[in-house]
C-alpha positions in Angstrom: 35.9 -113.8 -193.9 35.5 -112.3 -190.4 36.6 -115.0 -187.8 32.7 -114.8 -186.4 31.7 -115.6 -189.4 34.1 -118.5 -190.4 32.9 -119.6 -186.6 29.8 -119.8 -187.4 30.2 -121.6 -191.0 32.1 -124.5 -189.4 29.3 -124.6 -186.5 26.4 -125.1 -189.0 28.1 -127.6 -191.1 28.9 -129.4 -187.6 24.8 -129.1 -186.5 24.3 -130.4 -190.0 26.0 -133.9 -190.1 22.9 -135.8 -188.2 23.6 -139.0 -186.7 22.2 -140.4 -190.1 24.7 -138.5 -192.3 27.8 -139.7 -190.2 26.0 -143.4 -191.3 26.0 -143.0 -194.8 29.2 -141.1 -194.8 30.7 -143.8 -192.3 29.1 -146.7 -195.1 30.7 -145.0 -198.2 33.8 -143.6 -197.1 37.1 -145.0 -198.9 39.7 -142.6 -198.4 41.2 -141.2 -201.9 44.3 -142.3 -203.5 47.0 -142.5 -200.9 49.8 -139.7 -201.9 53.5 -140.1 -201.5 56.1 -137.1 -200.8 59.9 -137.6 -199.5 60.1 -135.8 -195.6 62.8 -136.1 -193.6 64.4 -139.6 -193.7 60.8 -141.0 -194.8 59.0 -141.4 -198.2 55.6 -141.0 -196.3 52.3 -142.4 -197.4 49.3 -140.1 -196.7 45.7 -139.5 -197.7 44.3 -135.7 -197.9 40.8 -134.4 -197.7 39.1 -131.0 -197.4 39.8 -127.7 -199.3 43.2 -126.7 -199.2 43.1 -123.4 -198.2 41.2 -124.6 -195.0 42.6 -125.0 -191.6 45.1 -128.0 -191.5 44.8 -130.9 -189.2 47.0 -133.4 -189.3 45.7 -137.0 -187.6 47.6 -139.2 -186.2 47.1 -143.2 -185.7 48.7 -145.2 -182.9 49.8 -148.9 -182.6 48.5 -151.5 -183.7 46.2 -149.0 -185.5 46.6 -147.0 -188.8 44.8 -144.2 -191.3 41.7 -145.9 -190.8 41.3 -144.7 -187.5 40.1 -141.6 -188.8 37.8 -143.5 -191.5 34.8 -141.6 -190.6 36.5 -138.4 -188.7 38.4 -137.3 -191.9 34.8 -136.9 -194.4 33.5 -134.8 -191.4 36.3 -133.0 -191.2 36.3 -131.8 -194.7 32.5 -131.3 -194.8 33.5 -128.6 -192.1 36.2 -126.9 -194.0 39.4 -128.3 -192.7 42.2 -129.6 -194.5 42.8 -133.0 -193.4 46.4 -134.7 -193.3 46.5 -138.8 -191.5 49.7 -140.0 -192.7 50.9 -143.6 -192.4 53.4 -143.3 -189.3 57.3 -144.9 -189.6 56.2 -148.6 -190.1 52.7 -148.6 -191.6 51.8 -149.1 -194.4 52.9 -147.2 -197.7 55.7 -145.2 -195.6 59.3 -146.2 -196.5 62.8 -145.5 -195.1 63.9 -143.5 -198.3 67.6 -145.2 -197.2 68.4 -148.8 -196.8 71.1 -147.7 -194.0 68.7 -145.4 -191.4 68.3 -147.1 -188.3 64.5 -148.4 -188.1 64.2 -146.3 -184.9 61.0 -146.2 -183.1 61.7 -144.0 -180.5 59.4 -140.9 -179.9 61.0 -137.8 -180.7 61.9 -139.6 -184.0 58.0 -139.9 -184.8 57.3 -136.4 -183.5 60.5 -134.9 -186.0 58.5 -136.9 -189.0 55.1 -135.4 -188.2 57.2 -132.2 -188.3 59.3 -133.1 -191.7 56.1 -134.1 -193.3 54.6 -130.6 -192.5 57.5 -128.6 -193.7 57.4 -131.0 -197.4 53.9 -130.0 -197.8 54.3 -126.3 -196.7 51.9 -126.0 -193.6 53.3 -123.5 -191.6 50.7 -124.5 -189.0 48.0 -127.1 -188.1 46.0 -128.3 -185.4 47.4 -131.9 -184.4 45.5 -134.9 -183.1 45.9 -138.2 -182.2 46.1 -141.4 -179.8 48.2 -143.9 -178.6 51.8 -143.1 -180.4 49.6 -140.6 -181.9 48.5 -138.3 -179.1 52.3 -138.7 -177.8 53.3 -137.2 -181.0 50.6 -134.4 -180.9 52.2 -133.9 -177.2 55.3 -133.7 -178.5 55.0 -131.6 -181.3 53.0 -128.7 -178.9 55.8 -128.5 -176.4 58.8 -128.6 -179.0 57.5 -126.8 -182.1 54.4 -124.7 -180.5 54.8 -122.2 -183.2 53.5 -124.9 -185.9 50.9 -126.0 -183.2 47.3 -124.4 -183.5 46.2 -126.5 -181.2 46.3 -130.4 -179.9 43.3 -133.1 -179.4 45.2 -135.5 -177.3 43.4 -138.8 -176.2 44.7 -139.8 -172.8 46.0 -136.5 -172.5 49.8 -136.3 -172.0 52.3 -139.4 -172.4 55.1 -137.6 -172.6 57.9 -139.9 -170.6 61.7 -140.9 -170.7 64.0 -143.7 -170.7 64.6 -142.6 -166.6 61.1 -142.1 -165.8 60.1 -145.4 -167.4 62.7 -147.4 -165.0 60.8 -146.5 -162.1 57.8 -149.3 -161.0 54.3 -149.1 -161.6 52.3 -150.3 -159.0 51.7 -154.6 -159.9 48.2 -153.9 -161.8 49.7 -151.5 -163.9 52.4 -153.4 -165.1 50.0 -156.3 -166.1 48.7 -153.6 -168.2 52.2 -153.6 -170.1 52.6 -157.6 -170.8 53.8 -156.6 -174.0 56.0 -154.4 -173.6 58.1 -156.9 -171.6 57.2 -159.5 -174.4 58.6 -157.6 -176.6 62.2 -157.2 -174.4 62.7 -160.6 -175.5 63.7 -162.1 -178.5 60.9 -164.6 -178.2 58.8 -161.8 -178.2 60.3 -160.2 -181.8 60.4 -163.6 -183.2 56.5 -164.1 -182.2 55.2 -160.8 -183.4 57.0 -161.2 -186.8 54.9 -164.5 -186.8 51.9 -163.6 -185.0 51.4 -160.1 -186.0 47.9 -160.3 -187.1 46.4 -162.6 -184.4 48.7 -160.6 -181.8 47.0 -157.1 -183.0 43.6 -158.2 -182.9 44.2 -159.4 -179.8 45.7 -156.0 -178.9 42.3 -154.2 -180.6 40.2 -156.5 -178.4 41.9 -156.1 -175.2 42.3 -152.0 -175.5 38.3 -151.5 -176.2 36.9 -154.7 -174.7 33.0 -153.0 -175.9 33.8 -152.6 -179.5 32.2 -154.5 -181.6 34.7 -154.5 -184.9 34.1 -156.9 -187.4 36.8 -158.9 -189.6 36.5 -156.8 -192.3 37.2 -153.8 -190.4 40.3 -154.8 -188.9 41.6 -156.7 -191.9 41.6 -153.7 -193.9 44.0 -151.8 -191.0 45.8 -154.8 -190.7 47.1 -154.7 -193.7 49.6 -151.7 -193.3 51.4 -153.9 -190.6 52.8 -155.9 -193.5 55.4 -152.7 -193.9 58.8 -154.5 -194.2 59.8 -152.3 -191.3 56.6 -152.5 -188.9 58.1 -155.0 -186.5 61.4 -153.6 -186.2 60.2 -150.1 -185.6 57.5 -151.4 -182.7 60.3 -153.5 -180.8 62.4 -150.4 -180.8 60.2 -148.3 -179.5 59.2 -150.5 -176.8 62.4 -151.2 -176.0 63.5 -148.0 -175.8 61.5 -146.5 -173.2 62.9 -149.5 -170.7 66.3 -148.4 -171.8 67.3 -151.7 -173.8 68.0 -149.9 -176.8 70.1 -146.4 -177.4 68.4 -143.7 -179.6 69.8 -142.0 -182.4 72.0 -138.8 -181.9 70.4 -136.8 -183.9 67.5 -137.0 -181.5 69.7 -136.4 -178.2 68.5 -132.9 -177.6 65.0 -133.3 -178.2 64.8 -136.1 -175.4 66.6 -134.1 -173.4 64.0 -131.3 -173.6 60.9 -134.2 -173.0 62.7 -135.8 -170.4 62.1 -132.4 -168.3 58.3 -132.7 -168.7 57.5 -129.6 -170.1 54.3 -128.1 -169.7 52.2 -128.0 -173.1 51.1 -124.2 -174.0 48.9 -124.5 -176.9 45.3 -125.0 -176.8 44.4 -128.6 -176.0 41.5 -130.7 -175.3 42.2 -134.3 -174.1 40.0 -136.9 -174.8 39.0 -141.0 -172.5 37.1 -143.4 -173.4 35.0 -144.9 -170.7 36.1 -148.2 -171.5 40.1 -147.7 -172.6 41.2 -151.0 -171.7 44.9 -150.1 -172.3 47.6 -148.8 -170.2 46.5 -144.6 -169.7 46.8 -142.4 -166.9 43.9 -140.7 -164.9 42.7 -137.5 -166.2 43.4 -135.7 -162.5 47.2 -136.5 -163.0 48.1 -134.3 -166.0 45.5 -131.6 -165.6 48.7 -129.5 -164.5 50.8 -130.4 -167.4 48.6 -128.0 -169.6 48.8 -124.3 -168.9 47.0 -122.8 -171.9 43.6 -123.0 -172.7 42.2 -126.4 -171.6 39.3 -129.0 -171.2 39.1 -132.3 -170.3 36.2 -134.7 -171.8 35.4 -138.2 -170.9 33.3 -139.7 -173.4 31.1 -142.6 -171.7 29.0 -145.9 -173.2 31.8 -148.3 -173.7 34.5 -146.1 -175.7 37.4 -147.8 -175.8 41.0 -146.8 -176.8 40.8 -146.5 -180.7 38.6 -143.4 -179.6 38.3 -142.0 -183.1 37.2 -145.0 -184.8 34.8 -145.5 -182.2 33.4 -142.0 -181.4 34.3 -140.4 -184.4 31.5 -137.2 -184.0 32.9 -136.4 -180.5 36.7 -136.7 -181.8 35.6 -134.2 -184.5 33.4 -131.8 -182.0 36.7 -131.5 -180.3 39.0 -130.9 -183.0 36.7 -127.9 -184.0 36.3 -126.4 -180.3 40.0 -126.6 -179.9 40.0 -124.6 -183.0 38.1 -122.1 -181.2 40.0 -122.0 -178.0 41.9 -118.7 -177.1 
């Protein structure tokens, strides 16, 4: 198939899914069995849609989020053609530490290495990689390390990519109010109460990040439920504490953070994505426009989208995922 005419098979099955369909899809959608398959240092939990000789995309969730971010992206997805990947991250539900004796490291050039290790277990040579929150940071950090396995990015709050000596340096006082938890979660008070408090503390999380979205119980409870990983809360404190610096990351990683702590430009195709109502901690669109120097746009999607962008605008996560596909 010419690539005009693949083009134009994945546009009219787009034009297709009316607001109606993504309803009924979005009503009945209960992801297949989730799949196992050892990568890397990880026994990692995923569920897979789509026709696998389509064009892979790999989703990934953020904290305190999991696969069902991408509830209602992933059916659309495969009604378009793509082969769709959203593995549990490091800490979520089904994943596992295949050893008892690996450090439960949550720093980010760990996660990135997993999205990697997971592609290389399933043989995909390439895919287009998208996410938010820890996710989009991932997607970032895939693109600049490994661009030959990156098609292209969908990156939501466009680039986090940071350092342990970056992140010593202030942020003005409202933007560090924006990070209560981080410096909660310094503390050993702050382990102890999200061990205890996880579920409460999350929701809390979900609320504060999109203050418009009206989520119901049901919803949450059923992401909630990956956070009961017996290595969720160790893997979330040692993230946060690494970027102040509190905690040392793993050896193995040292060259890879070395490379990120530069602030390479991303390459690839990319299309970053804001909520008009993100309520979390993100930078403005203006100051990463230069961190991407291959084909680029920018979209802010308005009427009270909040930070779990793909859950909450799920047709306008997918539009981008397929125009990235396009970009040259």
């Amino acid at each position: 198939m010419s690539q005009v005419a693949h083009k134009r098979r994945i546009l009219a099955a787009v034009a297709a899914v009316t607001a109606a369909t993504v309803d009924v899809i979005a009503a009945q959608t209960a992801f297949g069995p989730v799949k196992q398959i050892d990568a890397g240092v990880l026994n990692v939990g995923y569920v897979e849609a789509g026709p696998a000789g389509g064009t892979p995309v790999v989703l990934l969730h953020g904290w305190p989020y999991d696969i069902y971010s991408y509830a209602d992206v992933t059916p659309l997805l495969a009604k378009a053609g793509y082969h769709v990947i959203v593995p549990y991250f490091r800490g979520y539900g089904t994943t596992r530490f295949r050893s008892g004796e690996t450090l439960r490291n949550g720093q980010p050039s760990a996660l990135a290495q997993d999205v990697i290790d997971l592609m290389d277990a399933l043989k995909i040579k390439k895919a287009i990689i998208a996410g938010f929150d820890w996710g989009a940071r991932s997607a970032d950090i895939v693109a600049v390390l490994w661009p030959e396995r990156c098609k292209g990015i969908v990156s939501v709050s466009g680039y986090l990519i940071s350092s342990v000596e970056s992140n010593q340096k202030p942020l003005p006082p409202i933007a560090e109010y924006g990070w209560w938890y981080q410096f909660y979660f310094a503390t050993e008070r702050g382990r102890q109460g999200y061990r205890e408090n996880r579920h409460d503390f999350d929701k809390l999380i979900w609320k504060l990040a999109s203050p418009k979205w009206k989520f119901d119980d049901a919803t949450y409870d059923r992401t909630a439920a990956s956070f009961d990983n017996p290595d969720h809360v160790d893997i979330v404190i040692n993230n946060y504490r690494w970027r102040l610096g509190l905690v040392k990351g793993e050896p193995p990683y040292d060259a890879l953070e070395e490379k990120l702590a530069k602030s390479p430009v991303i390459t690839v195709p990319a299309i970053t994505l804001e909520g008009d109502a993100n309520g979390a901690p993100h930078p403005e669109p203006g100051a990463y426009r230069n961190k991407f120097t291959g084909p680029y746009e920018h979209r802010t999607l308005t009427g009270g989208i909040g930070h779990n962008l793909p859950q909450e605008a799920p047709k306008a996560f997918v539009q981008a995922i397929i125009d990235v596909d396009q970009m040259k």
